[in-house]
N, CA, C and O atoms as a CHARMM CRD file, in Angstrom:
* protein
*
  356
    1    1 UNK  N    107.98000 114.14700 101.37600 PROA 1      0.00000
    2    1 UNK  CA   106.92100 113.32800 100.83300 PROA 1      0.00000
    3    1 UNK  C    106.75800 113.65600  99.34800 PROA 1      0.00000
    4    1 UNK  O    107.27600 114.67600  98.89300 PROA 1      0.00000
    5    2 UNK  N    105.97900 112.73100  98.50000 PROA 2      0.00000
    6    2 UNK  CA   105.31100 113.14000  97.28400 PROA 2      0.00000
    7    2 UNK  C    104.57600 112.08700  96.79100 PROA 2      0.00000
    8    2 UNK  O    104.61000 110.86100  96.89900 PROA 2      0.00000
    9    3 UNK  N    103.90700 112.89700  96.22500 PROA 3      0.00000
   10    3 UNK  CA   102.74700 112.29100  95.53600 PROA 3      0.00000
   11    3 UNK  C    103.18600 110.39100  94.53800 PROA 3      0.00000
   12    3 UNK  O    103.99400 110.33000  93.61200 PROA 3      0.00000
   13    4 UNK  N    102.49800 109.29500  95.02100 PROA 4      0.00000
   14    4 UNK  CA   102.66700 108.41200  94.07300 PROA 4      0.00000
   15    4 UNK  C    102.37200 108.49300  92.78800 PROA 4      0.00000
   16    4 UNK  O    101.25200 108.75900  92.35200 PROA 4      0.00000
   17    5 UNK  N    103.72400 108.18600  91.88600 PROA 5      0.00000
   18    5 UNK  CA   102.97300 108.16800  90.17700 PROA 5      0.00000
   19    5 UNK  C    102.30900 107.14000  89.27700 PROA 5      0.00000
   20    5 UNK  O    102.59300 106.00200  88.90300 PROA 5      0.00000
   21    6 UNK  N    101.18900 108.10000  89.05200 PROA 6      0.00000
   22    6 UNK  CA   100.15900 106.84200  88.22900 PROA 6      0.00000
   23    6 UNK  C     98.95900 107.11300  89.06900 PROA 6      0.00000
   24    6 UNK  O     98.06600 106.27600  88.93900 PROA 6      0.00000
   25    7 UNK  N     98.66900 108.35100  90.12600 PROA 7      0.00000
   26    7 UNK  CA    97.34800 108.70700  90.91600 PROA 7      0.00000
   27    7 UNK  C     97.13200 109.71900  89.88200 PROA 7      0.00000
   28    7 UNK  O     97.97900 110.24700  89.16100 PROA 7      0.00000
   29    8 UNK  N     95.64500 109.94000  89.92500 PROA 8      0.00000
   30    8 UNK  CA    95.33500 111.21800  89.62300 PROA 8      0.00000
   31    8 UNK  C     94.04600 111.49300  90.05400 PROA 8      0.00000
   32    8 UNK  O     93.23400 110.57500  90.17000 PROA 8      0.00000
   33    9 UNK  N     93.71300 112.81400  90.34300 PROA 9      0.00000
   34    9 UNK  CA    93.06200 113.60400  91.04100 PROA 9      0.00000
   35    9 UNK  C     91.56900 113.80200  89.74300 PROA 9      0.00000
   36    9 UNK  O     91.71200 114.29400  88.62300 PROA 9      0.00000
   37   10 UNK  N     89.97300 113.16000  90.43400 PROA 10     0.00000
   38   10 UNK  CA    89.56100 113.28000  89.14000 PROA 10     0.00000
   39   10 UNK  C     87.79800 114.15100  90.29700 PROA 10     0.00000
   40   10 UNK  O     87.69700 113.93900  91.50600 PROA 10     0.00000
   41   11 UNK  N     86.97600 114.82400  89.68200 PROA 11     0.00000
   42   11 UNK  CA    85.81400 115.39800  90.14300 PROA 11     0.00000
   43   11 UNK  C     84.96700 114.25800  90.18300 PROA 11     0.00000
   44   11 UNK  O     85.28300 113.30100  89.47700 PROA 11     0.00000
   45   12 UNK  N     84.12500 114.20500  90.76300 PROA 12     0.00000
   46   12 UNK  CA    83.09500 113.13300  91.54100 PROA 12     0.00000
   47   12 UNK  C     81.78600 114.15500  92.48400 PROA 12     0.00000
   48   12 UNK  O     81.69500 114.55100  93.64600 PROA 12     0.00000
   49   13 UNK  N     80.91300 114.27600  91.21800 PROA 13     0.00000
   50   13 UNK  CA    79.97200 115.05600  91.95000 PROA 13     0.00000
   51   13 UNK  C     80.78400 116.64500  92.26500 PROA 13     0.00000
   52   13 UNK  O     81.54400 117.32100  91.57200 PROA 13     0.00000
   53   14 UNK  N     80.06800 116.88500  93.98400 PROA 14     0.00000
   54   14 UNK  CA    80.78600 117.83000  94.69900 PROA 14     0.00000
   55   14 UNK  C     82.37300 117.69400  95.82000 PROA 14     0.00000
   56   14 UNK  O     83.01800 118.36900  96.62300 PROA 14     0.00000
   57   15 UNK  N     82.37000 116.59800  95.29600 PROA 15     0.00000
   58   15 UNK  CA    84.01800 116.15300  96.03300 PROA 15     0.00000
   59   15 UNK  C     84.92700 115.61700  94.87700 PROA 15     0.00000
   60   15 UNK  O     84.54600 115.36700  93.73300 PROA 15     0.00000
   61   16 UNK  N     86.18800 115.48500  95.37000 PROA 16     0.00000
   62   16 UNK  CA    87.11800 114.64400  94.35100 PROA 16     0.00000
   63   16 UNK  C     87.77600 113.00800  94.70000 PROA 16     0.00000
   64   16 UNK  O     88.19500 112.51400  95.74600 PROA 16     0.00000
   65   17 UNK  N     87.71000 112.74600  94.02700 PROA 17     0.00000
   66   17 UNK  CA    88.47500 111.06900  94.37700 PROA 17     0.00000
   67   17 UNK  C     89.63800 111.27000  93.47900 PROA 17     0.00000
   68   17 UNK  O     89.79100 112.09900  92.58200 PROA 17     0.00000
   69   18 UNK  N     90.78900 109.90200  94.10800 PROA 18     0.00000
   70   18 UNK  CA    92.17900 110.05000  93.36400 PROA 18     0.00000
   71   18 UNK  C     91.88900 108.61100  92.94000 PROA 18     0.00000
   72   18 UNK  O     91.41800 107.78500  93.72200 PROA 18     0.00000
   73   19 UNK  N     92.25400 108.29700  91.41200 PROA 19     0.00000
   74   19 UNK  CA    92.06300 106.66800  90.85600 PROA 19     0.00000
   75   19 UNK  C     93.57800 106.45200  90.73200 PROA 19     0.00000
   76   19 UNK  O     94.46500 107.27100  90.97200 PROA 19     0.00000
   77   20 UNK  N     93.67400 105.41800  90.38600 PROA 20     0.00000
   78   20 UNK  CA    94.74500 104.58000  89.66600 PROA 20     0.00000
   79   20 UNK  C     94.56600 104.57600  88.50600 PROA 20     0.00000
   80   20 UNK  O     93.58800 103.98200  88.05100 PROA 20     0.00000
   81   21 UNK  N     95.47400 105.25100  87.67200 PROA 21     0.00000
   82   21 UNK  CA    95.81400 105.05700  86.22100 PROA 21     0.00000
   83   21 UNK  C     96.29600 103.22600  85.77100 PROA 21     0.00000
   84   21 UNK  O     96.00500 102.74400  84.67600 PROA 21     0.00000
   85   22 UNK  N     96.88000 102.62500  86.61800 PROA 22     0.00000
   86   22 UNK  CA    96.91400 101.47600  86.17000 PROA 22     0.00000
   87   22 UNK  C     96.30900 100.41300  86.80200 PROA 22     0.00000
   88   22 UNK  O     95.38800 100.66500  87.57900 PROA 22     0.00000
   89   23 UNK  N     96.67600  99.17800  86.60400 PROA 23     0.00000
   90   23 UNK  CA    96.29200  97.90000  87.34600 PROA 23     0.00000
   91   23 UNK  C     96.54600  97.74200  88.30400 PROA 23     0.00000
   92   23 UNK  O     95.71800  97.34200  89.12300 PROA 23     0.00000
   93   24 UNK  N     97.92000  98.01300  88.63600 PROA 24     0.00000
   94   24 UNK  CA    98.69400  98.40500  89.81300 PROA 24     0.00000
   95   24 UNK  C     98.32300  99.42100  91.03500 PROA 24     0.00000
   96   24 UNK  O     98.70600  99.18600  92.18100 PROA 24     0.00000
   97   25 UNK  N     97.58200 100.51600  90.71700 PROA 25     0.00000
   98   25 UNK  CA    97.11900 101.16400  91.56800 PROA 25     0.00000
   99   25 UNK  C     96.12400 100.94500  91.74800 PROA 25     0.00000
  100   25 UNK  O     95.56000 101.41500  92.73700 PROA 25     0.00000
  101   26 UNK  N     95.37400  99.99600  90.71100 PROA 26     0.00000
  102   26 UNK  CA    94.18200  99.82400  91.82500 PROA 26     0.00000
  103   26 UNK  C     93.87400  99.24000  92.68200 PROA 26     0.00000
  104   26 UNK  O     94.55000  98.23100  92.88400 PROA 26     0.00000
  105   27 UNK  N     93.03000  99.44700  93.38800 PROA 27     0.00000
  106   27 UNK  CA    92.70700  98.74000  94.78700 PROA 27     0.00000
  107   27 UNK  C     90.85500  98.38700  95.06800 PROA 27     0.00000
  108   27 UNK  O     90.19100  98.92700  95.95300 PROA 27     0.00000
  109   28 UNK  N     90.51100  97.72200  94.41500 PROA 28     0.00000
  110   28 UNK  CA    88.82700  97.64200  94.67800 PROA 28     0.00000
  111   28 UNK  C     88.59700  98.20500  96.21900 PROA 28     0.00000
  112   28 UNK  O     87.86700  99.15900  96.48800 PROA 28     0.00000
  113   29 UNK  N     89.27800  97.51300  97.07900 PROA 29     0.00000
  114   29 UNK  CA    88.40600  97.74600  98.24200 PROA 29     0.00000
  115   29 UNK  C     88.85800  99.18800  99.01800 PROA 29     0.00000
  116   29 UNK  O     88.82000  99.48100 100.21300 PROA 29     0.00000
  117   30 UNK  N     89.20600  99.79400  98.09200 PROA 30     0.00000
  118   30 UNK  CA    89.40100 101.21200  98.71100 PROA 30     0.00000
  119   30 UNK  C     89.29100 102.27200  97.96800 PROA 30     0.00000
  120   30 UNK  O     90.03400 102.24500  96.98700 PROA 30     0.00000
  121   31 UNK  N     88.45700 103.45300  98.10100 PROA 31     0.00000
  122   31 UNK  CA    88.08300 104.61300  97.41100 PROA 31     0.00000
  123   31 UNK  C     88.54900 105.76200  98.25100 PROA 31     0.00000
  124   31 UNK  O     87.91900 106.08100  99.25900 PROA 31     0.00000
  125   32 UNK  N     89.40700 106.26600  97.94900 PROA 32     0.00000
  126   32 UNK  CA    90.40100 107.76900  98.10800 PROA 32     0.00000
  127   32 UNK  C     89.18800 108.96200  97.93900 PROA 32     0.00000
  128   32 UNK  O     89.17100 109.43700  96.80400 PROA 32     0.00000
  129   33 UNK  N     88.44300 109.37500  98.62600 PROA 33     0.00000
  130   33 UNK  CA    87.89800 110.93700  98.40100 PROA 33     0.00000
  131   33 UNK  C     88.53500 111.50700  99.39500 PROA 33     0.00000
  132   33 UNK  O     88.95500 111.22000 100.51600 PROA 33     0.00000
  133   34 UNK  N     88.46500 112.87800  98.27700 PROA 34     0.00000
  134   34 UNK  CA    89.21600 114.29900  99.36400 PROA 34     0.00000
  135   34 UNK  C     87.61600 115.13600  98.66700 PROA 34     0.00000
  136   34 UNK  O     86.85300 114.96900  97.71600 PROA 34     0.00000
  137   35 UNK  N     87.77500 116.11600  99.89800 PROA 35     0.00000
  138   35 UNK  CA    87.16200 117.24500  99.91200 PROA 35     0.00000
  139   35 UNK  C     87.41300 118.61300  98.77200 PROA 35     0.00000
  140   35 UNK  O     88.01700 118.25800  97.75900 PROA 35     0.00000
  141   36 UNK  N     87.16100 119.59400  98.80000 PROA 36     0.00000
  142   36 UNK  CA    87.35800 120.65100  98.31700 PROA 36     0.00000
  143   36 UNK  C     89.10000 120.94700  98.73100 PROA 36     0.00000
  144   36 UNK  O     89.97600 121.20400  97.90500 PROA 36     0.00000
  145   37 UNK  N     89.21600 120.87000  99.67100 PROA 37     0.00000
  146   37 UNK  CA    90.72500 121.63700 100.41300 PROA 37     0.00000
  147   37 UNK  C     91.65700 120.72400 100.46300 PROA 37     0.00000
  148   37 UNK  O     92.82000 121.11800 100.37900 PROA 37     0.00000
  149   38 UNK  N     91.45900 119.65300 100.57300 PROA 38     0.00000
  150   38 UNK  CA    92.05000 118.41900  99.84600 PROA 38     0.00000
  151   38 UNK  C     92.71200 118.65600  98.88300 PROA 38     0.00000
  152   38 UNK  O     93.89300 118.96700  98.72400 PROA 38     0.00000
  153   39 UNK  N     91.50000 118.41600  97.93200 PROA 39     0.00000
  154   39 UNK  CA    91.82600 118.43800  96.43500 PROA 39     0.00000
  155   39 UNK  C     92.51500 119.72900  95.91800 PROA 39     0.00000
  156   39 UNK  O     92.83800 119.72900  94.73000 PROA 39     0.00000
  157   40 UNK  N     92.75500 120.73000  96.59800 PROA 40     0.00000
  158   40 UNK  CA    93.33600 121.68800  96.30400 PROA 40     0.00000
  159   40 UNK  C     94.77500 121.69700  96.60700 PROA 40     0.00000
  160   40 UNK  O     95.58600 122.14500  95.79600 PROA 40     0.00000
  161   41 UNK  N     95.17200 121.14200  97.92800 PROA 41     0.00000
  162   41 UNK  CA    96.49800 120.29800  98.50900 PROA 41     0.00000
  163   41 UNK  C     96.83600 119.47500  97.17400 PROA 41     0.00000
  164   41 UNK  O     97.76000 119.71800  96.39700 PROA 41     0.00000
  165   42 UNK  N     95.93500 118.50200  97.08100 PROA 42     0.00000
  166   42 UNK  CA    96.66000 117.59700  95.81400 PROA 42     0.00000
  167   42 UNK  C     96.92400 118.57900  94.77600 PROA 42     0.00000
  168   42 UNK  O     98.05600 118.53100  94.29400 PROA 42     0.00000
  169   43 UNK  N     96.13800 119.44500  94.33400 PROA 43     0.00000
  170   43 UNK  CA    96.28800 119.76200  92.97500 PROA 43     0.00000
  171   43 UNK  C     98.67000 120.09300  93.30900 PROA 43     0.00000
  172   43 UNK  O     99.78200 119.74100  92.91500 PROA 43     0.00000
  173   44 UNK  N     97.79300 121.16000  94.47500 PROA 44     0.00000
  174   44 UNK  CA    99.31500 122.17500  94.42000 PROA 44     0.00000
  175   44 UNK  C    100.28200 121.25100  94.56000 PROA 44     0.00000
  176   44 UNK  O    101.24900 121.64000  93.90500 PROA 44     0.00000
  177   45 UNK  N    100.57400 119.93200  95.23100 PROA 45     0.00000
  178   45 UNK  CA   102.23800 119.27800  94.96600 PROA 45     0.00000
  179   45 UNK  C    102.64400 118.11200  94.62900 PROA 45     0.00000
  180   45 UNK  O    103.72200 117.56600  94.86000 PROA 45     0.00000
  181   46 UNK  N    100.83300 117.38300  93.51200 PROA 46     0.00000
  182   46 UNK  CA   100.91000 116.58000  92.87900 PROA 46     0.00000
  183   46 UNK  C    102.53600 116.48700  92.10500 PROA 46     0.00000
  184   46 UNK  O    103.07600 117.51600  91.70000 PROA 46     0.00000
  185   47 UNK  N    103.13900 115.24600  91.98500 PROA 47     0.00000
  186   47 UNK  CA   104.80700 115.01500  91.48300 PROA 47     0.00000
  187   47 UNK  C    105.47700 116.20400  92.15800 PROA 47     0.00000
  188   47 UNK  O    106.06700 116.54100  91.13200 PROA 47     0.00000
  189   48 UNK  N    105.78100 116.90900  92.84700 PROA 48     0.00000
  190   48 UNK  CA   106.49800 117.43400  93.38200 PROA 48     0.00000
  191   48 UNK  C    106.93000 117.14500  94.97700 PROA 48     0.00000
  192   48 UNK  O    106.06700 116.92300  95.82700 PROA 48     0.00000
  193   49 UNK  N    108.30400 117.17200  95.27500 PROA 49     0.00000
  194   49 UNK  CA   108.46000 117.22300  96.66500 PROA 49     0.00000
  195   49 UNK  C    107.76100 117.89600  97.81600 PROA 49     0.00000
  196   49 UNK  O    107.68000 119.10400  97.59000 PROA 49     0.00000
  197   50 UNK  N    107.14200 117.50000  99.15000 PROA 50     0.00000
  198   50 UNK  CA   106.56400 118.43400 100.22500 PROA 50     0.00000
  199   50 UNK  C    107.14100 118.21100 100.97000 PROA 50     0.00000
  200   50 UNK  O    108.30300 117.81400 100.88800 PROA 50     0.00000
  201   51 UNK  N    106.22000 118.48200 102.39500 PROA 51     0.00000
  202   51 UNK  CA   106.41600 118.36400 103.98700 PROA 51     0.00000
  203   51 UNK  C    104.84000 118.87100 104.58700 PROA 51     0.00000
  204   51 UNK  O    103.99300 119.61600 104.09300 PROA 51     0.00000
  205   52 UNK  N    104.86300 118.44900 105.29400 PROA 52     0.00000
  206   52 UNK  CA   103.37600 119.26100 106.25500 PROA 52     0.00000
  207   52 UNK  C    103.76500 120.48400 106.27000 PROA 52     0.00000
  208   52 UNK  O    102.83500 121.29000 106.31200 PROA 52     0.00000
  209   53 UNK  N    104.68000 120.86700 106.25400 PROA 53     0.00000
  210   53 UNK  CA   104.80100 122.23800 106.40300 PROA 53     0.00000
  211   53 UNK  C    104.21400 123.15900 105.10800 PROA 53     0.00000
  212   53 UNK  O    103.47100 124.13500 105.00000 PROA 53     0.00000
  213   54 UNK  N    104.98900 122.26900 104.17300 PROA 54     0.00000
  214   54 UNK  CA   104.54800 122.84700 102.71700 PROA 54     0.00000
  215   54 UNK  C    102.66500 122.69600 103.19100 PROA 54     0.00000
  216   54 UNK  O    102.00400 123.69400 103.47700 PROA 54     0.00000
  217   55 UNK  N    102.22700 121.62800 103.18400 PROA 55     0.00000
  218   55 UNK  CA   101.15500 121.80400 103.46000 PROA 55     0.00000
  219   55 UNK  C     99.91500 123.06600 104.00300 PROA 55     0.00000
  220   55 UNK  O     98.87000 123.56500 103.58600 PROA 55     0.00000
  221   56 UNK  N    100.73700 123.15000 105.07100 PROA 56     0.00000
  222   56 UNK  CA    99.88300 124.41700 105.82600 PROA 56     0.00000
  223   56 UNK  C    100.26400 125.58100 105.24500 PROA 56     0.00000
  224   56 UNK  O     99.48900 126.53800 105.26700 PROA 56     0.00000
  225   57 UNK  N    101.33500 125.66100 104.72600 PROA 57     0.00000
  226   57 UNK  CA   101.00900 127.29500 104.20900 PROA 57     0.00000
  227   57 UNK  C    100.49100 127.57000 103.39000 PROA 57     0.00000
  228   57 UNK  O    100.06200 128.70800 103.20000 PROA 57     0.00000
  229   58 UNK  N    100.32700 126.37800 102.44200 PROA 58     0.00000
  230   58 UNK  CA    99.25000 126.41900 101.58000 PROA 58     0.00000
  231   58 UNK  C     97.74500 126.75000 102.34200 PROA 58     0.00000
  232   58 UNK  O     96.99000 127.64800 101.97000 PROA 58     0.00000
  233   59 UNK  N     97.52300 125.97000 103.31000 PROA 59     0.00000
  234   59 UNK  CA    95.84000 126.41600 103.90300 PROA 59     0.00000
  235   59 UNK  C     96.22200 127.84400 104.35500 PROA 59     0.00000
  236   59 UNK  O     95.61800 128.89000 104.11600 PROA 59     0.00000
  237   60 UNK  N     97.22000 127.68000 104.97500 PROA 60     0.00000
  238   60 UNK  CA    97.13800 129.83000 105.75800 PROA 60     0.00000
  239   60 UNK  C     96.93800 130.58700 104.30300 PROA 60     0.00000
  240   60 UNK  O     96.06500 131.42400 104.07500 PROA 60     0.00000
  241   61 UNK  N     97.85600 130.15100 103.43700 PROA 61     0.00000
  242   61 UNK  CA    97.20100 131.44500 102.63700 PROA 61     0.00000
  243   61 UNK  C     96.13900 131.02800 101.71600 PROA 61     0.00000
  244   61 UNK  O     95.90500 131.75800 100.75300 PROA 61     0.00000
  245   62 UNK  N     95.66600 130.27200 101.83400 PROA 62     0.00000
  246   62 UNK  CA    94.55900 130.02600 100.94400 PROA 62     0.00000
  247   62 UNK  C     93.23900 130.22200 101.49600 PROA 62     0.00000
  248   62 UNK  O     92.33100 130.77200 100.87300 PROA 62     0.00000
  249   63 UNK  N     93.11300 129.65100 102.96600 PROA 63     0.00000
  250   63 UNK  CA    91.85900 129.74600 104.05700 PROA 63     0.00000
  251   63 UNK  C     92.02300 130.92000 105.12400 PROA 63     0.00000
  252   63 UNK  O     91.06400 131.09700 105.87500 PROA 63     0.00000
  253   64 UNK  N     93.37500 131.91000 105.29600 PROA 64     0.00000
  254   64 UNK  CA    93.51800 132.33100 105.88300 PROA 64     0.00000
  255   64 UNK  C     93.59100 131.90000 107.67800 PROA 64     0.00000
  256   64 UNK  O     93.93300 132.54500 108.66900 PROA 64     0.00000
  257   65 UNK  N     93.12300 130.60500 107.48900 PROA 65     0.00000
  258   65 UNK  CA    93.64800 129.53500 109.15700 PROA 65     0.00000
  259   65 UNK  C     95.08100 130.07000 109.59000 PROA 65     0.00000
  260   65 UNK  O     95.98500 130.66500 109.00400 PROA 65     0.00000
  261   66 UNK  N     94.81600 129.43100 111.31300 PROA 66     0.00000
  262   66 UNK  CA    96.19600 130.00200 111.86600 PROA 66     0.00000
  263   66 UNK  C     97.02200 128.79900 111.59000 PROA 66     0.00000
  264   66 UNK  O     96.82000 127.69000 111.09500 PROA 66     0.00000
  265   67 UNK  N     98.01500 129.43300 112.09300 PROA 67     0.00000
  266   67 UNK  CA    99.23300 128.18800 111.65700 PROA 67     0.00000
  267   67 UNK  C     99.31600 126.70400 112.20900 PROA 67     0.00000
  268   67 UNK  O     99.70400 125.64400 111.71900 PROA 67     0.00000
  269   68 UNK  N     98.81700 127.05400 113.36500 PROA 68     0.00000
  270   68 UNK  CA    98.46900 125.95200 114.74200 PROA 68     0.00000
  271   68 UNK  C     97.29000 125.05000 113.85500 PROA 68     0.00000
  272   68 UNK  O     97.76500 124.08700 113.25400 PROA 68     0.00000
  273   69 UNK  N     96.29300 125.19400 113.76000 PROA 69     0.00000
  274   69 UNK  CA    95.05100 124.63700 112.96600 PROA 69     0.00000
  275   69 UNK  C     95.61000 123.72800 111.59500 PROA 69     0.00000
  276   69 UNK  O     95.34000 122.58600 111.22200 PROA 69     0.00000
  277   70 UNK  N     96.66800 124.97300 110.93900 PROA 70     0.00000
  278   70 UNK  CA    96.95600 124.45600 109.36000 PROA 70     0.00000
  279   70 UNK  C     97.90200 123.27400 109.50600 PROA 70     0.00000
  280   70 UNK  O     97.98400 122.34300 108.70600 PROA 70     0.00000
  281   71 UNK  N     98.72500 123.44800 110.81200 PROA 71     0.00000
  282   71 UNK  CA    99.58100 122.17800 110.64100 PROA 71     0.00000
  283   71 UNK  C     99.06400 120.48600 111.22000 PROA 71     0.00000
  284   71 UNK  O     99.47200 119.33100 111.09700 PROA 71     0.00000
  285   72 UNK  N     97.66300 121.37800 112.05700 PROA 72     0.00000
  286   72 UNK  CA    97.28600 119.87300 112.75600 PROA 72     0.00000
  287   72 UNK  C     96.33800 119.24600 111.55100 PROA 72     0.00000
  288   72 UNK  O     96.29600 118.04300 111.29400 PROA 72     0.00000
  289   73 UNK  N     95.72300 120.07800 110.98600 PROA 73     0.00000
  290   73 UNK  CA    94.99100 119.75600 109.44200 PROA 73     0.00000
  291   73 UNK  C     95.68200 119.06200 108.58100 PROA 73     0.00000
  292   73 UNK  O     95.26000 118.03500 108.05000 PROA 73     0.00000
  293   74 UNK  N     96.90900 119.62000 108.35600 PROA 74     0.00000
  294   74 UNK  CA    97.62700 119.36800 107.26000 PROA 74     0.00000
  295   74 UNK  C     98.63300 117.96400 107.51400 PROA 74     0.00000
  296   74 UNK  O     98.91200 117.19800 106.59200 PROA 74     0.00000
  297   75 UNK  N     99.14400 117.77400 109.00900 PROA 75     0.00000
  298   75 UNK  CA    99.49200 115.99700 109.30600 PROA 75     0.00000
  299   75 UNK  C     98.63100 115.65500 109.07000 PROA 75     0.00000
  300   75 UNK  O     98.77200 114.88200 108.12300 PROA 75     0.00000
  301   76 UNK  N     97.21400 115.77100 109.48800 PROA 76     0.00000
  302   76 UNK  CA    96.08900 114.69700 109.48500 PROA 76     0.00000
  303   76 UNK  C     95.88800 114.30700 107.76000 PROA 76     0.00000
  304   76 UNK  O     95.81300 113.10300 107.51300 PROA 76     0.00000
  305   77 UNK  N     95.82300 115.02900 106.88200 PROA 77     0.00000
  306   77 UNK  CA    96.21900 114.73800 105.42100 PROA 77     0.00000
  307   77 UNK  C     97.01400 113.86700 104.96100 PROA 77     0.00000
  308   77 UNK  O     96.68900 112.94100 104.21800 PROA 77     0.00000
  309   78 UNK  N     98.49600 114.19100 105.51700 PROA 78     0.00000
  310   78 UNK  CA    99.04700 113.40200 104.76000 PROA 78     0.00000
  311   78 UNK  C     99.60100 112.09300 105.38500 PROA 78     0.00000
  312   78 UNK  O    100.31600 111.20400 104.92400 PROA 78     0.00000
  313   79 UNK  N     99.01300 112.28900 106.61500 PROA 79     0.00000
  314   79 UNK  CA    99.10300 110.73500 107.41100 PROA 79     0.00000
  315   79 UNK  C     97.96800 110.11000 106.63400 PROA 79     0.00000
  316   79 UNK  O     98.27600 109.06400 106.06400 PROA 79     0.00000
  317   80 UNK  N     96.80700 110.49400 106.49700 PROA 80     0.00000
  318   80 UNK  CA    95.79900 109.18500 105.55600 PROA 80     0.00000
  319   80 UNK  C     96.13500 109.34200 104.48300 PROA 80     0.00000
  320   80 UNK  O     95.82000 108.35000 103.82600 PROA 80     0.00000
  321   81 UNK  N     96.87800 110.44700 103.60100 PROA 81     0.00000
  322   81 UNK  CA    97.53200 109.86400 102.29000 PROA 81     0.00000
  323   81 UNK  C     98.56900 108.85700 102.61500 PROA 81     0.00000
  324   81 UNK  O     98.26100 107.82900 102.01300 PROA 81     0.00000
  325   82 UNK  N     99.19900 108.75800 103.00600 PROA 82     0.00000
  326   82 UNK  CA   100.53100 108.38700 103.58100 PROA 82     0.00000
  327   82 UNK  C     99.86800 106.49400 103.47800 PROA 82     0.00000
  328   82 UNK  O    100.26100 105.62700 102.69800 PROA 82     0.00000
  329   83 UNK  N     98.99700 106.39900 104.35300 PROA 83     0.00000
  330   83 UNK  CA    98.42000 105.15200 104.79200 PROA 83     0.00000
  331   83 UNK  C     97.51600 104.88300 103.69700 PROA 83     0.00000
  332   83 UNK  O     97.10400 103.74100 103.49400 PROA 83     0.00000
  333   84 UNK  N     97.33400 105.42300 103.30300 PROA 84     0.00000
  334   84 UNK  CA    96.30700 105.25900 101.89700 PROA 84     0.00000
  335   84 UNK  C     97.02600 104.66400 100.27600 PROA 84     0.00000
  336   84 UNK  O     96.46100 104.15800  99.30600 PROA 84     0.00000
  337   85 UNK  N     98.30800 104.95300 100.49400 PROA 85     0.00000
  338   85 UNK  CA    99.39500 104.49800  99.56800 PROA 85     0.00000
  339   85 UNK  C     99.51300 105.53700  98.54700 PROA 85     0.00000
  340   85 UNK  O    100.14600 105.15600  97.56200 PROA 85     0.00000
  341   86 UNK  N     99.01300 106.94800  98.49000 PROA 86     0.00000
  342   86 UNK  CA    98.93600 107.47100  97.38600 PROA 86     0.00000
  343   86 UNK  C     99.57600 108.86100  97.38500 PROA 86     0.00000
  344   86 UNK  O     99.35600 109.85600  96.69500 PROA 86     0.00000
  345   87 UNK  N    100.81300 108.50600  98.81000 PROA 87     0.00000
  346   87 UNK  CA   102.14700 109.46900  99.32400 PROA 87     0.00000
  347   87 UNK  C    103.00500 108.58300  99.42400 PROA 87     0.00000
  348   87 UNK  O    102.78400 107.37600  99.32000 PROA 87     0.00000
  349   88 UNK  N    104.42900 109.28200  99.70700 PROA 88     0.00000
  350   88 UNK  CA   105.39700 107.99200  99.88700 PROA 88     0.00000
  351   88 UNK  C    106.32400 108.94600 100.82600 PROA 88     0.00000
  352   88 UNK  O    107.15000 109.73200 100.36100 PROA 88     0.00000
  353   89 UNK  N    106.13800 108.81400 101.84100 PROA 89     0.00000
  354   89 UNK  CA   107.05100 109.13000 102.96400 PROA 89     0.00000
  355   89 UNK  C    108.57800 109.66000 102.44900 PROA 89     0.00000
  356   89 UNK  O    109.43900 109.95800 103.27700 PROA 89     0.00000
């Protein structure tokens, strides 16, 4: 997976939302917020290649979660990025 280019990751209050830098990414009828742990996922493999896997080890060592937890967390992420348009399989 990786991140679509032309998202970016911006603060909103106490959560984060991802906009569209262009015309093209935007989408009126849809607003992208992530959480704290989210937005920390995005930060780490914004333009870079992943996997869910990459995913969860990021939460194990960051939240100290078990692996079981980090990987069912971490599909559930990037399946609504995924569907959200702002991953690309």
């Amino acid at each position: 997976m990786r991140t679509v280019e032309g998202f970016r990751l911006r603060p909103l209050g106490a959560e984060f939302i991802v906009t569209g830098e262009s015309i093209k990414q935007v989408n009126f009828n849809k607003m992208i917020s992530l959480n704290e742990s989210a937005a920390y996922l995005w930060r780490e493999v914004e333009g870079k290649d992943f996997s869910v896997d990459d995913l969860a080890d990021l939460l194990v060592a960051r939240y100290e979660i078990d692996r079981e937890t980090a990987l069912k967390d971490s599909g559930a992420i990037a399946e609504k990025w995924i569907e959200a348009g702002i991953v690309e399989a």
